[in-house]
C-alpha distance (Angstrom), angle and dihedral (degrees) to the residues before:
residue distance angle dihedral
X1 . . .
X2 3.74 . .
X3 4.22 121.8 .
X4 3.59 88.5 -103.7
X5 3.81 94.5 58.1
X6 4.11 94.8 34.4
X7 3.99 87.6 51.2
X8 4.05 102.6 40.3
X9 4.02 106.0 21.4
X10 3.91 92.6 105.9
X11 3.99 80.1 72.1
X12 3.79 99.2 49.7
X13 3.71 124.5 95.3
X14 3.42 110.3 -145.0
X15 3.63 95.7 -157.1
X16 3.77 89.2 57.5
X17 3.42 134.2 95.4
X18 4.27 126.0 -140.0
X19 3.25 114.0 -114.5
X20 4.20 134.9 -170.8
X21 4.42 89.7 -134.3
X22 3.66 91.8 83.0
X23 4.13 132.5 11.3
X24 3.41 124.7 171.4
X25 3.92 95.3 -155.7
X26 4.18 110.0 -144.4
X27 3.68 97.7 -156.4
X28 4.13 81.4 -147.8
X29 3.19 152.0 -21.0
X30 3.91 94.8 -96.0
X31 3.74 82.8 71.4
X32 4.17 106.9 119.4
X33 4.04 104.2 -116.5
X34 3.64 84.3 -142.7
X35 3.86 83.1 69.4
X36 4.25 87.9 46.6
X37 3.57 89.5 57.7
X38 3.66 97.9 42.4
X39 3.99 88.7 54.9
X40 3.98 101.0 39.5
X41 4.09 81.2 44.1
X42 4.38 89.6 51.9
X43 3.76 83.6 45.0
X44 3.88 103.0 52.5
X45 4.18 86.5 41.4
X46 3.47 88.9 49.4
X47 4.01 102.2 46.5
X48 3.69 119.8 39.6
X49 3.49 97.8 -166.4
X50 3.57 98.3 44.8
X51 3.91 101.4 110.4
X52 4.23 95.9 162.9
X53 2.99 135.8 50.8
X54 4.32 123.8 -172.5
X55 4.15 110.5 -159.4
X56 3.78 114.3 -163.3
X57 3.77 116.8 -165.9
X58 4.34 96.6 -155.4
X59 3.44 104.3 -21.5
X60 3.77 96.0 -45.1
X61 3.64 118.6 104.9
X62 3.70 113.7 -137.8
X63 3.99 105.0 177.8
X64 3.47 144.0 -59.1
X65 3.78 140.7 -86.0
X66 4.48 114.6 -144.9
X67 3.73 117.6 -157.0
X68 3.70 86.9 -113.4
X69 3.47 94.9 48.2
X70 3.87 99.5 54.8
X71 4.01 95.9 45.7
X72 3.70 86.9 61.2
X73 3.73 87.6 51.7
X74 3.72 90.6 42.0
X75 3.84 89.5 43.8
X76 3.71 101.4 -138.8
X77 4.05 132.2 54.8
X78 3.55 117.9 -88.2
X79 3.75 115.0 -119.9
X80 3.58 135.3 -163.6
X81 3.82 116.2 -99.4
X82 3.65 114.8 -75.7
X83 4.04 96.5 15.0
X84 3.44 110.5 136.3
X85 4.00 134.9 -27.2
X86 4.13 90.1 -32.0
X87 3.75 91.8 76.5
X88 3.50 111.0 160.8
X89 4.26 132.4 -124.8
X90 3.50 118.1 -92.0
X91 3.30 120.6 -107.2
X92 4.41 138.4 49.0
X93 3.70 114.5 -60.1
X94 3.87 96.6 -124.4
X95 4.03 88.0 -162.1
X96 3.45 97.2 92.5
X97 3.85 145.0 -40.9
X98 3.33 140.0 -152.5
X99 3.98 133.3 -99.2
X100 3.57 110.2 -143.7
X101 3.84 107.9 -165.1
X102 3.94 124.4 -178.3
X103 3.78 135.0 -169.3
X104 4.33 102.1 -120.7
X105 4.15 84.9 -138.0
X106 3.93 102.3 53.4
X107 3.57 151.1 0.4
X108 3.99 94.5 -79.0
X109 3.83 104.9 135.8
X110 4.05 129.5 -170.8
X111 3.64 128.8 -175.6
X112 4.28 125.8 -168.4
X113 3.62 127.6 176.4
X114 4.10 86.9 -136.6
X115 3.70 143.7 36.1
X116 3.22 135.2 -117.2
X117 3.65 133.8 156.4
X118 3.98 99.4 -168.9
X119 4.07 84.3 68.3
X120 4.67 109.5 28.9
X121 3.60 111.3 178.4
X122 4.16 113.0 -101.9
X123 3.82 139.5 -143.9
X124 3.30 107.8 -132.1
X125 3.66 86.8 -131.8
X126 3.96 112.0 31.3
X127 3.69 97.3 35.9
X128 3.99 124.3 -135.1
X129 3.88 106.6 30.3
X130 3.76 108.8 -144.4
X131 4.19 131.7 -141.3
X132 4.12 104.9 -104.3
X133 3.17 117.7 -124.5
């Protein structure tokens, strides 16, 4: 088992399979998976429709985390903001936020907790993917 899979496999479904749509990209495996949770939690709050989730620790892939699959972890159903008696604080969390990257030619998606411009997230077919606007 590699330190990707040792450190993150409590967020891996292991009925799902990884795809290229959506990656949250773990720069490595150093990476707190309090801070993995906190991201694939902002990103099923945030996007409704969003249902998988691929994490890559580097630029490896090592599985994928489904809606379903993480509320069972989590133990409870994620809401939107503001739904219900969990209502959060007003105000930005200044802890961390998430990079949403996407290729300009199709629907391939990556999301990192930081920045840096010496390593961009790729498609594997268009090349450099780009932060929209």
């Amino acid at each position: 088992m590699d330190a990707g899979h040792a450190r993150y496999g409590f967020f891996l479904d292991p009925q799902a399979l990884p795809d290229e749509r959506t990656v949250l990209q773990v720069s490595d495996a150093e990476v707190l998976p309090a801070e993995v949770a906190r991201a694939l939690e902002a990103l099923y709050r945030a996007e409704s429709g969003l249902d998988l989730v691929t994490i890559t620790v580097g630029a490896e892939p090592i599985g994928a985390c489904t809606r379903a699959w993480f509320e069972r972890q989590a133990g409870e159903p994620l809401h939107r903001l503001g739904e219900g008696d969990r209502a959060g604080q007003p105000g930005v969390s200044r802890q961390f936020e998430l990079l949403r990257f996407a290729c300009g030619e199709c629907d391939r998606r990556a999301v990192r907790l930081i920045y840096d411009d010496r390593d961009l997230p790729e498609c594997s077919e268009h090349g450099v993917m780009g932060l929209p606007e």
